[in-house]
VEXLOPA-46094 format. One line per field, with one value per residue (C-alpha): residue in one letter; x, y, z. Coordinates in nm, 2 decimals, padded with zeros to 4 digits. Layout:
BEGIN
r = (A  ...)
u = (X  ...)
v = (Y  ...)
w = (Z  ...)
***
This chain:
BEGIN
r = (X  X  X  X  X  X  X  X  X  X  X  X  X  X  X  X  X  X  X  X  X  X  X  X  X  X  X  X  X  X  X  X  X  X  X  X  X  X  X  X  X  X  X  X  X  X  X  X  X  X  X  X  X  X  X  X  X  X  X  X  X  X  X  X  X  X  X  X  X  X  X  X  X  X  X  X  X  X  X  X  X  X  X  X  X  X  X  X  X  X  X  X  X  X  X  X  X  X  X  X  X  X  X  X  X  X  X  X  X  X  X  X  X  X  X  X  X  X  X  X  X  X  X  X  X  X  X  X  X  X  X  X  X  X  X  X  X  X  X  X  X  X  X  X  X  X  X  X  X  X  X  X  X  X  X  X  X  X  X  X  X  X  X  X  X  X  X  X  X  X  X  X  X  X  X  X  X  X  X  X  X  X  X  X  X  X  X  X  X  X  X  X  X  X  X  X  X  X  X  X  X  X  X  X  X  X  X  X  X  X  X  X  X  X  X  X  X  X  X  X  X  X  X  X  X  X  X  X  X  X  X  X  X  X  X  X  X  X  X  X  X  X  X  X  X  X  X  X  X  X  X  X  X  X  X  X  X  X  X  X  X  X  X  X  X  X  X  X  X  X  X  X  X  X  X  X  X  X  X  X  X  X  X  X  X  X  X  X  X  X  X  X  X  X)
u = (-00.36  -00.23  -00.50  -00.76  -00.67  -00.98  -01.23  -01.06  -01.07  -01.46  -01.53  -01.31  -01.59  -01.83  -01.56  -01.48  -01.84  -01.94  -01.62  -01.69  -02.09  -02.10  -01.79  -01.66  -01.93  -01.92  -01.63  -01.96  -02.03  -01.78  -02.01  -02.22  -01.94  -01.93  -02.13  -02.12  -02.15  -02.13  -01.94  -01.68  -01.65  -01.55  -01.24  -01.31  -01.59  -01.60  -01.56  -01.87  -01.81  -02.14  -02.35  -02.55  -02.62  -02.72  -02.99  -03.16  -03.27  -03.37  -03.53  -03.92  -03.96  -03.67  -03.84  -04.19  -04.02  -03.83  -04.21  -04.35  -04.08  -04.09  -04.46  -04.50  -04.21  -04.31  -04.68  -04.54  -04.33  -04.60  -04.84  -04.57  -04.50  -04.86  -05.03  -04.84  -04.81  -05.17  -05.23  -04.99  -05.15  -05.48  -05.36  -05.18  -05.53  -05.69  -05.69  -05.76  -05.41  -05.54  -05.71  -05.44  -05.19  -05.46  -05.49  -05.07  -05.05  -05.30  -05.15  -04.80  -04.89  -04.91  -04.54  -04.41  -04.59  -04.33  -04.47  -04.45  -04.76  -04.93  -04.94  -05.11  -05.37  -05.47  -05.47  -05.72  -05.89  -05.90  -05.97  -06.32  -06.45  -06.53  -06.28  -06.40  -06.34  -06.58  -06.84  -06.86  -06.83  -07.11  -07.32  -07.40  -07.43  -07.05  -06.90  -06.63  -06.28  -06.02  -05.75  -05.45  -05.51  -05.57  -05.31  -05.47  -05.59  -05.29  -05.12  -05.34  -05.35  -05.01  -04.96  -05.29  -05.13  -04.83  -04.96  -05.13  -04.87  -04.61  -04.75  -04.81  -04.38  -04.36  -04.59  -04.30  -04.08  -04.34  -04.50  -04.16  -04.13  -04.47  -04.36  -04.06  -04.27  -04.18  -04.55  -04.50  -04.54  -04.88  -04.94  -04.90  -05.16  -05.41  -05.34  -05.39  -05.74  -05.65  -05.82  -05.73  -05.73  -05.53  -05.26  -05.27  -05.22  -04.97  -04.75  -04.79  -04.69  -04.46  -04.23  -04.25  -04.19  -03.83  -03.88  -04.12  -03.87  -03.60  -03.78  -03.92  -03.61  -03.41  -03.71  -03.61  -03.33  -03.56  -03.74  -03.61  -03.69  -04.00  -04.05  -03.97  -04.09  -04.39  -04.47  -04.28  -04.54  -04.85  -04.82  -04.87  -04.81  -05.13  -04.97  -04.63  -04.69  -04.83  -04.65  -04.33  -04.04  -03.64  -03.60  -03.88  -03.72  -03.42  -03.47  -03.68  -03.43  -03.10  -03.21  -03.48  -03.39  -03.03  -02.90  -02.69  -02.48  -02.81  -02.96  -02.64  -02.59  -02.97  -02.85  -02.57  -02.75  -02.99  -02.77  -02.55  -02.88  -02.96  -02.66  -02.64  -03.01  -02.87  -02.62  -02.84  -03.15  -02.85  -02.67  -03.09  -03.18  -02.88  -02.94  -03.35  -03.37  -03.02  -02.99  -02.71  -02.48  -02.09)
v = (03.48  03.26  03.35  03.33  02.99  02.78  02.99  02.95  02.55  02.56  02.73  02.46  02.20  02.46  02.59  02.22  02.12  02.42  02.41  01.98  02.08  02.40  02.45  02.12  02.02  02.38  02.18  02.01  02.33  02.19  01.93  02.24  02.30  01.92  01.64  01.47  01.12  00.92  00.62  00.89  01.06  01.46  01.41  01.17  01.38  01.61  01.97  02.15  02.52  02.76  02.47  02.41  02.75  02.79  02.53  02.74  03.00  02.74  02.52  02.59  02.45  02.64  02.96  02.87  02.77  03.07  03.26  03.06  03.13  03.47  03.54  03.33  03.41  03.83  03.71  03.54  03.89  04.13  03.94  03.82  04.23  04.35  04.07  04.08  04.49  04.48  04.21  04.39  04.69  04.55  04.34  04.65  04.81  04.53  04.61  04.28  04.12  03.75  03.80  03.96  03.68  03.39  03.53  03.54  03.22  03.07  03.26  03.14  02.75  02.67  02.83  02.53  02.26  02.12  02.11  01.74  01.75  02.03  01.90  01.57  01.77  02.04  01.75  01.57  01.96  02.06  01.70  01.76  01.47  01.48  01.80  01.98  02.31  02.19  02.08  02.42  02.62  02.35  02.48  02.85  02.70  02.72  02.43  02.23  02.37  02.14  02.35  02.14  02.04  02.35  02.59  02.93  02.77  02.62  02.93  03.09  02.79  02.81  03.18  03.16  02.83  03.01  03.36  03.15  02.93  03.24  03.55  03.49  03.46  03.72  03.98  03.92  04.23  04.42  04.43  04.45  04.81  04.88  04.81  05.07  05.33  05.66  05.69  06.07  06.10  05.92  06.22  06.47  06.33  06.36  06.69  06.81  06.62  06.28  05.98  05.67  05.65  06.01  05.85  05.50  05.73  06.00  05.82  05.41  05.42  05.65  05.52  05.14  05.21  05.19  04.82  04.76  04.92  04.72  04.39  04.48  04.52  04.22  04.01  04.09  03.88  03.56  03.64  03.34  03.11  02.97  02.71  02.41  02.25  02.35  02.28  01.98  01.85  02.02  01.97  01.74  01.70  01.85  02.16  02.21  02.43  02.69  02.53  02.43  02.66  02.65  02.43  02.18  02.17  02.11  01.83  01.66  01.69  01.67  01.39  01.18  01.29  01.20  01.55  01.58  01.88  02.05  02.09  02.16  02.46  02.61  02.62  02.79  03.02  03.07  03.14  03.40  03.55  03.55  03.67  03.97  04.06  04.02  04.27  04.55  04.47  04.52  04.86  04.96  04.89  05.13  05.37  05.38  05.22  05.28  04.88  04.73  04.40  04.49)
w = (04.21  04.44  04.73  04.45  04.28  04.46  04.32  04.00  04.09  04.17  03.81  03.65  03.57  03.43  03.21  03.11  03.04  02.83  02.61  02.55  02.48  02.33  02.15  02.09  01.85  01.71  01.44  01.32  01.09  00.85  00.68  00.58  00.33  00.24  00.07  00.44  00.42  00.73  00.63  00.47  00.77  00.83  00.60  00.36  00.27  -00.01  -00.03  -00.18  -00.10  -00.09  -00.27  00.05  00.14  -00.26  -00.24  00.10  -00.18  -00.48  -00.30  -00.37  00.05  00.16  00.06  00.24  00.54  00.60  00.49  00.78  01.04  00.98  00.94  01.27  01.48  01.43  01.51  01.85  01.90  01.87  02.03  02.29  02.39  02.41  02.60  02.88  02.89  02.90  03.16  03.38  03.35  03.45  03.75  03.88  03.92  04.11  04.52  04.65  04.74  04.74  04.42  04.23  04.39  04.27  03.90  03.96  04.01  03.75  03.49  03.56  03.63  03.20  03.15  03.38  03.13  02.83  02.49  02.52  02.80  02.62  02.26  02.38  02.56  02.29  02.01  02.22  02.27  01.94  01.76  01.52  01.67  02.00  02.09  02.38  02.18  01.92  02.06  02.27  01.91  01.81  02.09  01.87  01.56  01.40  01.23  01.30  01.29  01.15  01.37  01.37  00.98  00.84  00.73  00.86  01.18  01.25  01.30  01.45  01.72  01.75  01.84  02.07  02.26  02.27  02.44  02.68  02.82  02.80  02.89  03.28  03.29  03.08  03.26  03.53  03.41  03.36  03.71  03.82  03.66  03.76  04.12  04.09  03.98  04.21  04.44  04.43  04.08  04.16  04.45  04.20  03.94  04.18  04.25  03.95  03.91  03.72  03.76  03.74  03.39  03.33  03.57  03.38  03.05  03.19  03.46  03.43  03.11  03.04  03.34  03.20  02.85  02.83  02.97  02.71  02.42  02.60  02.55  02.18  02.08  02.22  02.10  01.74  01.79  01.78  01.48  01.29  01.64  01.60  01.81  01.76  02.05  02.03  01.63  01.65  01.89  01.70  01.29  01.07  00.68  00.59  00.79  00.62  00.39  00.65  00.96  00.88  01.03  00.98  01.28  01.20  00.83  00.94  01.17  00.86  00.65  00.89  01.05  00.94  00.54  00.59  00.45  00.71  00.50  00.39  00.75  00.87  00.63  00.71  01.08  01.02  00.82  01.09  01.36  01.18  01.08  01.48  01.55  01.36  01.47  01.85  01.78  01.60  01.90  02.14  01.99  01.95  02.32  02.42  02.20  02.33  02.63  02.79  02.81  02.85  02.99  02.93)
***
């Protein structure tokens, strides 16, 4: 201990900075079980109980929002698994090194733009007048898509914008597998007479689909995570009853609403939702995949 202590010394400030960021303000979750008022303070404010978390499931919003997070969030999982599986599989083929690393790099340059950057450029893309994605569509003959004021549009631009500014990072792990793969196994496939195709179907993916299980099932643990960034930067009021998600909802109503104790009490009930969906992903990874950190 005594030979240690300047290591110990060095991790001081990290362990002083996450316990005053993260779990200082974790005392916060009390005004979910108050009627918070500001000038009132944390203990002049009075005790409610479950009345918060009661209004979640009464409230005719509440309900939609936790509709849209789900039916979105499980769109951006799905979507978020197979995209990158399949683009990794298709770049594996490819032979010609300075193509494959070009495509590489393309793919991964949107996953190093904020949502800030991005929702300024696909508002000016996708406007009706004068977007760029418009007048193309124009070009055949198709109307004009109100895609950022239209309920079924806007999700669908938001999972689309999503895939595309993700799935280059993502495909990360799964070339990573891909480049593990044992060659002999390869070497034997041919032996027996399988083509590209048979060895795609028989060796590529059977040897990377514990990483894929793996990821599916640690991805579950974000079903209720939206984005917030990202819909926060893209929606609009004609768009909340499709577009609106817990984190969205809550920042209207935490912050700009002023019910502090409300939002408050629909975070909480997030993140012990998350929580308990991190735990099962985990014990399921394990059991599957053979994944796991402790």
């Amino acid at each position: 201990m005594k030979r240690a202590w300047p290591f110990y010394a060095l991790l001081a400030p990290a362990f002083i900075v996450t316990f005053i960021f993260q779990y200082l303000p974790m005392f916060g979750i009390v005004i979910a079980f108050q009627d918070f008022k500001p000038w009132e303070g944390v203990t002049g404010s009075a005790w409610v109980g479950w009345d918060n978390f009661s209004a979640i499931f009464t409230l005719p919003d509440s309900r939609q929002v936790i509709v849209n997070t789900l039916v979105i969030s499980s769109m951006k999982i799905v979507t978020g698994i197979t995209v990158p599986f399949v683009f990794a599989l298709l770049l594996n083929e490819v032979r010609h090194m300075l193509f494959k690393r070009t495509v590489q790099t393309l793919v991964y340059l949107p996953y190093f733009l904020s949502w800030v950057i991005l929702g300024g450029i696909l508002i000016d893309v996708l406007s009706v007048k004068g977007g760029i994605v418009n007048q193309f569509l124009g070009l055949f003959g198709v109307d004009e898509i109100f895609f950022l004021g239209d309920g079924f549009w806007f999700r669908v631009t938001v999972i689309v914008t999503d895939i595309w500014k993700e799935f280059g990072f993502s495909a990360i792990v799964y070339l990573a597998a891909l480049a593990g793969i044992n060659p002999s196994l390869y070497e034997a496939a041919v032996i027996d007479g399988a083509n590209r195709w048979k060895q795609t179907l028989y060796v590529t993916i059977p040897s990377i689909m514990p990483v894929v299980v793996v990821v599916g099932t640690l991805s579950l643990g974000n079903i209720l995570n939206a984005g917030f960034d990202q819909i926060f930067n893209l929606y609009n009021p004609l768009v909340y009853s499709q577009g609106d998600v817990i984190d969205t909802f809550v920042y209207r109503n935490g912050l700009v609403g002023g019910a502090f104790s409300f939002g408050a009490a629909v975070g909480l009930f997030k993140s012990v939702i998350s929580f308990i969906l991190i735990a099962v992903t985990y014990y399921l990874a394990y059991r599957f995949g053979k994944y796991r950190i402790f």
